[in-house]
C-alpha positions as a printed NumPy array, in Angstrom:
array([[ -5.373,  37.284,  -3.144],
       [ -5.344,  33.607,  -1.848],
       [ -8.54 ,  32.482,   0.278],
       [ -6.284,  30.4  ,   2.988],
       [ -2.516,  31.737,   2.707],
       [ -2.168,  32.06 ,   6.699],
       [ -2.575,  35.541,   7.691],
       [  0.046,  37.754,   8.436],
       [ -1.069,  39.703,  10.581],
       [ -3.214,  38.547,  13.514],
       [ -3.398,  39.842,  17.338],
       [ -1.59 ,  36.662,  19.498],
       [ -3.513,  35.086,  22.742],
       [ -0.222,  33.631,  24.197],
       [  3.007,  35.365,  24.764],
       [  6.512,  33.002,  24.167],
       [  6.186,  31.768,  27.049],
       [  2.925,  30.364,  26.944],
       [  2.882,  28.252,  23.856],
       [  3.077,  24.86 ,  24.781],
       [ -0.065,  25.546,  26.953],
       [  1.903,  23.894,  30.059],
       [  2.885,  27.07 ,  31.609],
       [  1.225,  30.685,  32.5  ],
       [  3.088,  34.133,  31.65 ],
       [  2.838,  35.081,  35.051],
       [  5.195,  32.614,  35.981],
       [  9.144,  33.017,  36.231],
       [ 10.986,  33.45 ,  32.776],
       [ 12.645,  30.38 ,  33.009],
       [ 10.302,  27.919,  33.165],
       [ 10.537,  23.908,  32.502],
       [  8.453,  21.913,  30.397],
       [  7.205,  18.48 ,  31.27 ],
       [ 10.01 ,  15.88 ,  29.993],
       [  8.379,  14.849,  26.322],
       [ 11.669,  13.028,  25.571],
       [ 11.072,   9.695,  23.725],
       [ 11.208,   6.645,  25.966],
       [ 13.903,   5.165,  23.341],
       [ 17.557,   6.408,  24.29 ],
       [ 19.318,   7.616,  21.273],
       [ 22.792,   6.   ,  20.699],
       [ 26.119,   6.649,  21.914],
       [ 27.096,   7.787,  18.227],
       [ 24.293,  10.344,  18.46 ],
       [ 24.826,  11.793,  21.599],
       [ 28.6  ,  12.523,  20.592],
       [ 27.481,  14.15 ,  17.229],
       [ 25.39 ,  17.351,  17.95 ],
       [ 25.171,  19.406,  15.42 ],
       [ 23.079,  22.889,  16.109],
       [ 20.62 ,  24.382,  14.414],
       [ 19.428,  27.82 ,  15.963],
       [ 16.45 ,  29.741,  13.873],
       [ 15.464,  33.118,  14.389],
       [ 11.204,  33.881,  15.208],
       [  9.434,  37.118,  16.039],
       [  6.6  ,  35.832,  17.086],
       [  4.899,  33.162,  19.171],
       [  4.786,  29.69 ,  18.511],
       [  1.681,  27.051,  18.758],
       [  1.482,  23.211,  18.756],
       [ -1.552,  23.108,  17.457],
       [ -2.004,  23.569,  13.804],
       [ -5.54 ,  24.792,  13.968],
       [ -3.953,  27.501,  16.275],
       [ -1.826,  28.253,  12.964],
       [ -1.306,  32.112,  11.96 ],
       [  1.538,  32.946,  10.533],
       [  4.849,  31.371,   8.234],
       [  6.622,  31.31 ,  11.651],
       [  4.215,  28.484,  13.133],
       [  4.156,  26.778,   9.981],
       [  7.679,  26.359,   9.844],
       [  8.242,  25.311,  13.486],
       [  4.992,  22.714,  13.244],
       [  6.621,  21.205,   9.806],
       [  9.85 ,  20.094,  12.552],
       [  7.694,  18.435,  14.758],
       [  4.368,  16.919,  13.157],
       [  4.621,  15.738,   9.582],
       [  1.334,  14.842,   7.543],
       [  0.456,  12.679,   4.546],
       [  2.935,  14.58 ,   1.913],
       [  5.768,  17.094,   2.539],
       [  8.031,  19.006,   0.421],
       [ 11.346,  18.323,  -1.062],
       [ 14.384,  20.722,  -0.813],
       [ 13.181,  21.727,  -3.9  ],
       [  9.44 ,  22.567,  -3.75 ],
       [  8.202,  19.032,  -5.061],
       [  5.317,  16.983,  -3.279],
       [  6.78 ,  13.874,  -1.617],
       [  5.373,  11.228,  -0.167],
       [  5.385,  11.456,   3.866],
       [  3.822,   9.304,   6.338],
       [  1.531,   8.382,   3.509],
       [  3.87 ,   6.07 ,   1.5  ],
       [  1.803,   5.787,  -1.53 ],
       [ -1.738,   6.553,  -2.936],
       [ -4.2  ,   5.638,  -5.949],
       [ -7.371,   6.688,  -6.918],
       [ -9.207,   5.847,  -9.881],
       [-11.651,   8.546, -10.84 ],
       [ -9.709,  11.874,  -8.443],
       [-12.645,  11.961,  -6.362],
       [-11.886,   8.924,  -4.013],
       [ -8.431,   8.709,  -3.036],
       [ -6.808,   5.995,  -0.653],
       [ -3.796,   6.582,   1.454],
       [ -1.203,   3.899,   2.269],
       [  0.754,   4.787,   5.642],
       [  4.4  ,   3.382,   5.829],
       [  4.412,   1.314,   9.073],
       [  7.805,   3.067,  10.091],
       [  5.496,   6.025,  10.796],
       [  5.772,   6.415,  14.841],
       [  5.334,   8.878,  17.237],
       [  7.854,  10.278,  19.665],
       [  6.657,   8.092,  21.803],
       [  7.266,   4.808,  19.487],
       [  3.438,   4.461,  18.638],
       [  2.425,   3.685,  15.471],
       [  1.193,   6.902,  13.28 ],
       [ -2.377,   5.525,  11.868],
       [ -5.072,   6.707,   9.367],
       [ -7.4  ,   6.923,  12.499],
       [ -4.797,  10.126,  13.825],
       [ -5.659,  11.796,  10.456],
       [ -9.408,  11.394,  10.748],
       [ -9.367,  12.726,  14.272],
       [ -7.485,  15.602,  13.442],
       [ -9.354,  16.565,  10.951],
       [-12.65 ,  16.436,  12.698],
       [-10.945,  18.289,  15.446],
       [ -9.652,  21.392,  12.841],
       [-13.271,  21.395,  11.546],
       [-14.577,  21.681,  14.788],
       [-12.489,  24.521,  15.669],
       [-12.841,  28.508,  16.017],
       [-10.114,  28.287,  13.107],
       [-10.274,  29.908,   9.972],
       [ -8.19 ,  27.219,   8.58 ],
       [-11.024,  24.958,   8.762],
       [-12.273,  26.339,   5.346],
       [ -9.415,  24.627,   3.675],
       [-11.146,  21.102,   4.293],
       [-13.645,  22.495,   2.164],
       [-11.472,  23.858,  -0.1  ],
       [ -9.807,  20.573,  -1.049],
       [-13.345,  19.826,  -1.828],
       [-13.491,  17.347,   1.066],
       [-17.183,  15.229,   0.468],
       [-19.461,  16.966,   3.377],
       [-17.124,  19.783,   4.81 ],
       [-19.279,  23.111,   3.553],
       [-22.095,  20.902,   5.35 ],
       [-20.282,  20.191,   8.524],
       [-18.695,  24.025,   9.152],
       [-22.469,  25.196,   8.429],
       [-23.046,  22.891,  11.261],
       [-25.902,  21.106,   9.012],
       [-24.084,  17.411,   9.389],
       [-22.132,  15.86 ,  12.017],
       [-18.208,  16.056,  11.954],
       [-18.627,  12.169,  11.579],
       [-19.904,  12.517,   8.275],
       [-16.938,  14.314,   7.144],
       [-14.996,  12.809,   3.724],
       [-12.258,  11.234,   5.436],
       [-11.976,   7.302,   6.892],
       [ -9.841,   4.923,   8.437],
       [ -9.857,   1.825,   6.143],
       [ -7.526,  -0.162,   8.328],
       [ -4.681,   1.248,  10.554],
       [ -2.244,   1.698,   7.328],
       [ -4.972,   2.75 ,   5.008],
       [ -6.908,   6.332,   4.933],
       [ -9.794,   7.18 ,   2.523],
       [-10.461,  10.649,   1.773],
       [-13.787,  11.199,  -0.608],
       [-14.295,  14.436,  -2.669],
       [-17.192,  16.607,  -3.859],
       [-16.021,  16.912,  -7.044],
       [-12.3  ,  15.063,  -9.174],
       [ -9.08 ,  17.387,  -7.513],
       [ -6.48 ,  15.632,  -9.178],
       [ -4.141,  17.849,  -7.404],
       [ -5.134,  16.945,  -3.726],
       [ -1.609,  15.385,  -2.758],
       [  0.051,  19.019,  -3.181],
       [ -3.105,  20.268,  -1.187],
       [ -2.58 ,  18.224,   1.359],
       [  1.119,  19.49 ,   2.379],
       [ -0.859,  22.467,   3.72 ],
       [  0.098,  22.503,   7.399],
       [ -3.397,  23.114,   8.801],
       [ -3.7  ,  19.26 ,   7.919],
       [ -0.682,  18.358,  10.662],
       [ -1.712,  15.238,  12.306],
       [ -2.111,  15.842,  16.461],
       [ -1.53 ,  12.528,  18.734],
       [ -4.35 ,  12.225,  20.844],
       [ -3.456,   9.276,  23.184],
       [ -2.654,   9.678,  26.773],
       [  1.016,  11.091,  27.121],
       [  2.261,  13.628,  29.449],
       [  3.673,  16.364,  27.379],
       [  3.759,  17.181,  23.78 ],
       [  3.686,  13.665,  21.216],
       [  5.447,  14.637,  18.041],
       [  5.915,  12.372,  14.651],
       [  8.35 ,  14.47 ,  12.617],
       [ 12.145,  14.71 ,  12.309],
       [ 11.851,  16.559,  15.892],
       [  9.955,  16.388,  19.648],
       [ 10.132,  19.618,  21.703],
       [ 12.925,  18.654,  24.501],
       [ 12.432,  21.96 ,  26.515],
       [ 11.886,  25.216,  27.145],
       [ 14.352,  27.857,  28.857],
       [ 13.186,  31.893,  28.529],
       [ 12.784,  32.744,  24.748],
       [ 14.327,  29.535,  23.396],
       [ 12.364,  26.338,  22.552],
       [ 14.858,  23.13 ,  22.286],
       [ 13.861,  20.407,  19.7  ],
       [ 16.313,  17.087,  19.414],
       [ 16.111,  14.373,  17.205],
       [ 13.07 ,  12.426,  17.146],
       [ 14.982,   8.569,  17.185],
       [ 11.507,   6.921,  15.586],
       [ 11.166,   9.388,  13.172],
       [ 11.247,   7.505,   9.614],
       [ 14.102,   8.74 ,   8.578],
       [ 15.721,   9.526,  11.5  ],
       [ 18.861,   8.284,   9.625],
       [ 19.366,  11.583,   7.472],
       [ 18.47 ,  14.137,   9.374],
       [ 21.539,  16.155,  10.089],
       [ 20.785,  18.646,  12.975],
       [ 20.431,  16.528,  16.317],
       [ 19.371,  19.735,  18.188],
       [ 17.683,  23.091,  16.636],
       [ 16.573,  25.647,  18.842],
       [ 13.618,  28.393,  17.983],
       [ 15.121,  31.917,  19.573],
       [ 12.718,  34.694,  19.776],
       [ 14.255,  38.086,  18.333],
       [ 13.747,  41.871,  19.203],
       [ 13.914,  43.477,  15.569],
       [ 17.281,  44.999,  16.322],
       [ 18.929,  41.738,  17.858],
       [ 22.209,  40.738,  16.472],
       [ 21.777,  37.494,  14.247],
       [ 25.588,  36.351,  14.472],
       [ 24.817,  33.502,  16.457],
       [ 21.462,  32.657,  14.291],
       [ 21.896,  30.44 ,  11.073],
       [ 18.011,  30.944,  10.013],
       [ 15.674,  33.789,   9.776],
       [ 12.19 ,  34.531,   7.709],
       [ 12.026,  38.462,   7.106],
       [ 14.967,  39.321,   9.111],
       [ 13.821,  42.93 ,  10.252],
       [ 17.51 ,  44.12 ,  10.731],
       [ 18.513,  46.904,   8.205],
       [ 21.613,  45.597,   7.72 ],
       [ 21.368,  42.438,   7.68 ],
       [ 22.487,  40.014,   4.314],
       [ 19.683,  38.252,   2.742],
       [ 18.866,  35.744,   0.1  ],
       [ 15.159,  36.398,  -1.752],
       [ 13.507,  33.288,  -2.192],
       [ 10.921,  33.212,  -4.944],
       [  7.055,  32.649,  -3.284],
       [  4.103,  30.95 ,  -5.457],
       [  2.484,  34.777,  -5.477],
       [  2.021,  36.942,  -8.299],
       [  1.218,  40.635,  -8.542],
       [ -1.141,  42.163, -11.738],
       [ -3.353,  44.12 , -12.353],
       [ -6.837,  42.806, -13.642],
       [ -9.355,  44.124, -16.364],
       [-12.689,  44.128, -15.817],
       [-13.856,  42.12 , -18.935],
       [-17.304,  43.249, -18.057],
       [-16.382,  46.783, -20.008],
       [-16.571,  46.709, -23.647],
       [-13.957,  48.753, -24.03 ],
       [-11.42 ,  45.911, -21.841],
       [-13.171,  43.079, -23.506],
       [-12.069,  44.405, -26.859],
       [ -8.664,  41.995, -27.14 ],
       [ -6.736,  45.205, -29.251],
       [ -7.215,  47.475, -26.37 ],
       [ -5.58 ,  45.033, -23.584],
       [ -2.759,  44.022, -26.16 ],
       [ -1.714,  47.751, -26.475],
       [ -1.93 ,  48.57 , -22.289],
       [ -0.25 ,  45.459, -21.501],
       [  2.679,  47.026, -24.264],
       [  2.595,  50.218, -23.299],
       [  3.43 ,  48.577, -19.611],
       [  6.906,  48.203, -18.297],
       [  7.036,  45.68 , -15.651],
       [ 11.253,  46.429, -15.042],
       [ 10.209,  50.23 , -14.825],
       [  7.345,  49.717, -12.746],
       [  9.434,  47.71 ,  -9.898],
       [ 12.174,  50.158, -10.25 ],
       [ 14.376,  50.018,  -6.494],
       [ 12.722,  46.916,  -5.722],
       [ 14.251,  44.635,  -8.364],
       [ 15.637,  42.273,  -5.454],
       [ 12.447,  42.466,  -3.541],
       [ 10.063,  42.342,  -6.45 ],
       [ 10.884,  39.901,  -9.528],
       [  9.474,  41.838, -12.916],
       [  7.371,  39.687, -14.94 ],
       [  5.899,  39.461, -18.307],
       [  3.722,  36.191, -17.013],
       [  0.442,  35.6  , -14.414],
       [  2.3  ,  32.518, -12.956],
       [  5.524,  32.15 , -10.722],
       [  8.537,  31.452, -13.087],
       [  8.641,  28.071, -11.323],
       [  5.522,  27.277, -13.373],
       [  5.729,  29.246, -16.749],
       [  6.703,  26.08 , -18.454],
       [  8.141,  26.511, -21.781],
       [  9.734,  30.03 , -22.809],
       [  7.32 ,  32.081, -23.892],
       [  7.649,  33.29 , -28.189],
       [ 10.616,  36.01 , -28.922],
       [  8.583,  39.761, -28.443],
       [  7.603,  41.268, -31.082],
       [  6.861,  45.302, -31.607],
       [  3.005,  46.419, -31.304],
       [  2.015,  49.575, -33.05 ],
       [  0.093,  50.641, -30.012],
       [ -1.047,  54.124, -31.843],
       [ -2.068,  52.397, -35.081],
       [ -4.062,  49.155, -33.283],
       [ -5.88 ,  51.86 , -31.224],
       [ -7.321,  54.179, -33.769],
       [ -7.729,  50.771, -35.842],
       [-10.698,  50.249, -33.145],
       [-11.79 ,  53.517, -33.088],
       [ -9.632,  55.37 , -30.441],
       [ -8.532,  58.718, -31.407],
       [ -7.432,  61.778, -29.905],
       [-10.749,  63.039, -30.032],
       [-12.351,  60.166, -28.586],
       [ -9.714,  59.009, -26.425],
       [ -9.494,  55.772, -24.07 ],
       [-10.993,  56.875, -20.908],
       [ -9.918,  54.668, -18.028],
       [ -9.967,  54.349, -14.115],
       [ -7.152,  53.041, -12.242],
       [ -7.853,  51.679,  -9.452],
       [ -5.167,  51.111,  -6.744],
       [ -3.931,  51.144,  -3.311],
       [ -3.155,  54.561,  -1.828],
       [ -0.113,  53.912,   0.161],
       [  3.394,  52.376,   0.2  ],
       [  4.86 ,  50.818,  -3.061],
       [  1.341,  49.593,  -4.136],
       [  1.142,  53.237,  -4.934],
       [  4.283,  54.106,  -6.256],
       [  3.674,  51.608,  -9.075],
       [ -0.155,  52.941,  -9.606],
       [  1.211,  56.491, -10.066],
       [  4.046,  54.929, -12.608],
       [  1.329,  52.511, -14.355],
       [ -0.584,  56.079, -14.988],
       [  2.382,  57.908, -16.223],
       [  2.917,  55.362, -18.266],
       [ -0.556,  54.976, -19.87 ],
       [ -0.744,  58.44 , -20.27 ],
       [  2.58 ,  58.874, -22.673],
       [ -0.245,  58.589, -25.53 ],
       [ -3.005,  60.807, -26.706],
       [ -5.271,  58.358, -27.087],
       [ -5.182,  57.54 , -23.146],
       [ -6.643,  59.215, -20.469],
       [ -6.092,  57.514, -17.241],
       [ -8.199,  58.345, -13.941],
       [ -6.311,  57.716, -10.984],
       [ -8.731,  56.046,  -8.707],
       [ -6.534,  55.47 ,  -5.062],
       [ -8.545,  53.677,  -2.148],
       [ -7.764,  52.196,   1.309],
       [ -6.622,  48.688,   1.029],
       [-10.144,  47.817,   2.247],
       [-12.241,  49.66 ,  -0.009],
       [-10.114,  47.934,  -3.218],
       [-10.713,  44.725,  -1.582],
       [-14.585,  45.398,  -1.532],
       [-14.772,  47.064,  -5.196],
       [-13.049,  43.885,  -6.421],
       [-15.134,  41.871,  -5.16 ],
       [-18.477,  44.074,  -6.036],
       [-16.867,  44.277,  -9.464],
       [-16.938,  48.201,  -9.301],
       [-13.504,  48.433, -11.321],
       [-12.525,  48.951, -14.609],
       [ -8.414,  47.913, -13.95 ],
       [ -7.845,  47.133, -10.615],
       [ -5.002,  46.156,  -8.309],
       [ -4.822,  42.492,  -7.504],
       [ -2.816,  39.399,  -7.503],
       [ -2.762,  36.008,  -6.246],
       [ -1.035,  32.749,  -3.936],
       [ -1.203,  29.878,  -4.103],
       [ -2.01 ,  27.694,  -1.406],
       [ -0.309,  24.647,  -2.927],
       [  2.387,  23.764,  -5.595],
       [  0.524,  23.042,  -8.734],
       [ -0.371,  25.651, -11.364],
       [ -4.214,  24.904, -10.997],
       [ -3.814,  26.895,  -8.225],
       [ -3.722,  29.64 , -10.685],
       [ -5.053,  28.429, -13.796],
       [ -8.853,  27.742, -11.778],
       [ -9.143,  31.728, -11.462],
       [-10.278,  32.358, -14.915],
       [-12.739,  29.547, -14.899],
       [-15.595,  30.891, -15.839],
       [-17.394,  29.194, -13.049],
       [-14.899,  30.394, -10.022],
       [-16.092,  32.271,  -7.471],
       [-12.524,  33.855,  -7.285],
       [-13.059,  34.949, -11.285],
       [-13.569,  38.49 , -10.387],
       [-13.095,  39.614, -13.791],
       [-15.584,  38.111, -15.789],
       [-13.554,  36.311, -18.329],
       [-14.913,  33.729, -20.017],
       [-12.989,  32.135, -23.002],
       [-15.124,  28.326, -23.355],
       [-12.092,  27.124, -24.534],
       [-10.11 ,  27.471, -21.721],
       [-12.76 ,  26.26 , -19.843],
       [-12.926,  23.098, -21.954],
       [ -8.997,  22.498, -21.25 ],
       [ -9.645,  23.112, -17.544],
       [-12.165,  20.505, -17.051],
       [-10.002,  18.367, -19.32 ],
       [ -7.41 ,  18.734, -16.457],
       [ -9.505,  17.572, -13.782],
       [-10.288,  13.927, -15.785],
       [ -7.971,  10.804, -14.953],
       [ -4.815,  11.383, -16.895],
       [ -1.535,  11.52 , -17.116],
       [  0.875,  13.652, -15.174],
       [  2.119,  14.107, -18.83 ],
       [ -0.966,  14.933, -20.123],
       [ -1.653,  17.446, -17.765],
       [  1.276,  19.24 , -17.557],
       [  0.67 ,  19.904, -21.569],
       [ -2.822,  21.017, -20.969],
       [ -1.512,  23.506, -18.171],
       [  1.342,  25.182, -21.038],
       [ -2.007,  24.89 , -23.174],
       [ -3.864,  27.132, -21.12 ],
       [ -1.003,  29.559, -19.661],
       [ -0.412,  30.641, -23.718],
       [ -3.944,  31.175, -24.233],
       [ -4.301,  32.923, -20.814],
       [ -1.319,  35.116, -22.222],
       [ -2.165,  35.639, -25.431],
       [ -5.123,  37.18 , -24.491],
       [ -3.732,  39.778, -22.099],
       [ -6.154,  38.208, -19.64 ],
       [ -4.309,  40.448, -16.767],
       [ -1.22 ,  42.593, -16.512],
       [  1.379,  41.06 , -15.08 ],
       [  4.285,  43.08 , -12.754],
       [  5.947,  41.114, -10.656],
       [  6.425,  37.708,  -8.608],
       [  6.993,  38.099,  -4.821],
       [  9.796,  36.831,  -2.776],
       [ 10.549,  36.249,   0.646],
       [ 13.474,  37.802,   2.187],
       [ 15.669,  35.414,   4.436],
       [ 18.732,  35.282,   6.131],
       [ 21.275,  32.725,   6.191],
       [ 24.324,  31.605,   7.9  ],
       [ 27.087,  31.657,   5.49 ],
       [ 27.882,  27.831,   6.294],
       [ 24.276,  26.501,   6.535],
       [ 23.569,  24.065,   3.413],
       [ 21.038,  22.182,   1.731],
       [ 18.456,  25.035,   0.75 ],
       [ 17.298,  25.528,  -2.969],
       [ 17.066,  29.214,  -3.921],
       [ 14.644,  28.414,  -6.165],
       [ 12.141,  26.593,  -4.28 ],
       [  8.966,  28.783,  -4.433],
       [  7.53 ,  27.255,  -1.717],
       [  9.289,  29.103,   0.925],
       [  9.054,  26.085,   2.903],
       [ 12.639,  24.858,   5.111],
       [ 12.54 ,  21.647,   6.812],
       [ 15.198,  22.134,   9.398],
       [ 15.576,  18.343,   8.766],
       [ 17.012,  19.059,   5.244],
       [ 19.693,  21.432,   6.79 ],
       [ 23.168,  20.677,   6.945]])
């Protein structure tokens, strides 16, 4: 349960038609867009080769990235604004229109911007764009807003409380090249924060139509399609392979023979790929119990659990797992398994058939959430020394007993918000205000605030596998499964890492 994954699900102000705020929905269908074309003319060579990208949306599109609700948006703002860091093919944090960065302490980082940054409009991208954008999102009726305090941006809880100017937010322009951003607290992770696409820079010189600075600029708009060509100043305008990609809008039954791209394809028949997604799905124990805080009794639950039978008919869908984090992140395999006498490590802590293990489940009362509540019982339940209490709520209600703490095992999970397994690990600080469990183990919290000190990526990264094993070995949660993302693909479309967890597809990186 992630604090600032977009939102799914979230009534729209604008139909299709609407979205570059140029136009009104009472107008004709077809309607034209103010020419945004770049004032450079691409080259001969260029306007022979035109390759075509077309990707398949559902919903509306915005511009603006405090607008931002869904995976759709994101993905269409990633082709036409690009911020400080983006991702690789592969899921890695690369550096962007920042070309480099340093800090010495992780609470006051600077920003180098390559001077090949430009606008669509052959403008200079400078550290004074970033400032004003971000004053501008925290300004905003946008959820999103919370993120800049999530980064731990110096003054942002202050300035969204409205108790200090937006001027006094954490974030500078040095020079034109150079952008300071100043933290409450060290975040040595804040470059893979900072691909987060609420953070899009927004051009905010005068320019009729729409300025973009990434691989693409929005050419036009006819009826449900949105054109995007090839931005000729973007800074690598050199490799991107798709001159043209163009955004359709799909009814849920629409053929997708003519699409080469689409996120949760709601055909029935359609083929798709299932991309891993930095979300995990467990179950948490409510450490706060004696009975859960006693290390035998999680051991034997978490044995007595079958994450393969619990995800039964969703084994495409749903990835089992024996671990909290994505398999991108699990580091080193874990040991070989090795049998538990469940019966024997129970009655060994006083459990016994005539004073069993009495237990409340609680879960979600519909769909698959169920399904795997109801098998989780059955499960438990195979021994005498169990007795499990089904305890099915509205999604709602399990939200609110989670957080009140009013659970004994509870139905939960987690995403990440950014490509680093802090994003995980931080939950079972003692400290965190997501730590709904209670768990406190000071030596995990020791290695955590060991991770936040100026080190070594090295370093680090052995302080993270650190903490994972002791995370595991003490059956801190149960662990089921790792979600994916369904997606369609043309059969001839290239350059896209199945194994990329962060779901995120630069049409740039296409061929």
């Amino acid at each position: 349960m992630s604090s600032f994954k977009l939102p799914t699900i979230l009534p729209s102000a604008v139909f299709f038609c609407a979205i570059f705020f140029l136009t009104s929905c009472d107008q004709p269908k077809q309607v034209a867009i103010p020419n945004t074309e770049p004032t450079q003319t691409p080259t001969t060579e260029s306007e022979v080769r035109i390759p075509h990208l077309v990707r398949g949306v559902y919903g509306d599109l915005v511009i603006s990235p405090e607008k931002l609700q869904n995976d759709e948006q994101a993905n269409f703002l990633r082709d036409i604004l690009e911020g400080l860091v983006i991702y690789d093919p592969h899921g890695n944090v690369i550096p962007a229109v920042a070309q480099s960065w340093q800090t010495k302490d992780n609470k006051v980082w600077t920003f180098t911007l390559r001077e090949s940054a430009k606008w669509s409009n052959g403008l200079p991208v400078t550290a004074d764009d970033f400032v004003q954008s971000w004053r501008k999102l925290a300004t905003s009726n946008s959820p999103l807003k919370e993120y800049l305090a999530f980064i731990n941006l110096q003054q942002a809880a202050e300035v969204l409380q409205g108790q200090a100017n937006v001027e006094q937010l954490g974030v500078q322009a040095l020079s034109p090249q150079q952008l300071q951003i100043r933290l409450e607290k060290a975040t040595p992770h804040l470059p893979a924060m900072l691909a987060h696409p609420a953070l899009l820079p927004q051009y905010f010189g005068e320019q009729q139509g729409f300025v973009s600075n990434g691989a693409y600029y929005v050419k036009n708009q006819q009826g449900d399609e949105i054109h995007l060509a090839q931005n000729p100043y973007y800074w690598q305008a050199e490799k991107v392979a798709f001159s043209l990609v163009d955004y359709k809008k799909l009814t849920p039954n629409q053929d997708l023979t003519d699409i080469d791209i689409v996120a949760n394809p709601k055909q029935s028949n359609a083929q798709v790929t299932y991309l891993p997604k930095l979300c995990t799905y467990y179950y948490e124990f409510n450490f706060n119990d004696p009975r859960l805080a006693n290390s035998a009794v999680r051991k034997s639950l978490v044995f007595l659990a079958s994450a393969r039978n619990l995800v039964r008919g969703e084994q495409q869908a749903r990835l089992a797992s024996n671990h909290f984090l994505p398999q991108s992140m699990q580091g080193e395999p874990e040991n070989a398994w090795s049998p538990v006498l469940v019966e024997q490590l129970l009655q060994q802590n006083g459990i016994t058939e005539k004073s069993p293990l009495v237990l409340r489940l609680t879960f979600d009362q519909e769909g698959f959430n169920h399904t795997i509540g109801q098998r989780l019982v059955q499960m438990w339940s195979q021994s005498d020394l169990i007795h499990i209490q089904a305890d099915p709520v509205p999604w709602q209600t399990l939200l609110e007993k989670r957080a009140k703490g009013d659970f004994q095992i509870i139905r939960s999970g987690w995403c990440a918000d950014y490509n680093d397994p802090s994003a995980f690990l931080m939950n079972f600080y003692s400290k965190s205000p997501d730590n709904k469990s209670a768990y406190h183990n000071e030596k995990v919290d020791a290695l955590l605030e060991q991770s936040l000190q100026p080190i070594s990526t090295q370093k680090r990264t052995a302080l993270y596998q650190q903490i994972s094993q002791l995370l595991q070995q003490d059956n801190v949660v149960l662990p089921v499964f790792q979600y994916t993302t369904p997606i369609y693909l043309s059969p001839n479309l290239q350059g896209i890492d199945k194994q990329n967890p962060t779901n995120v597809i630069y049409s740039k990186d296409l061929r």
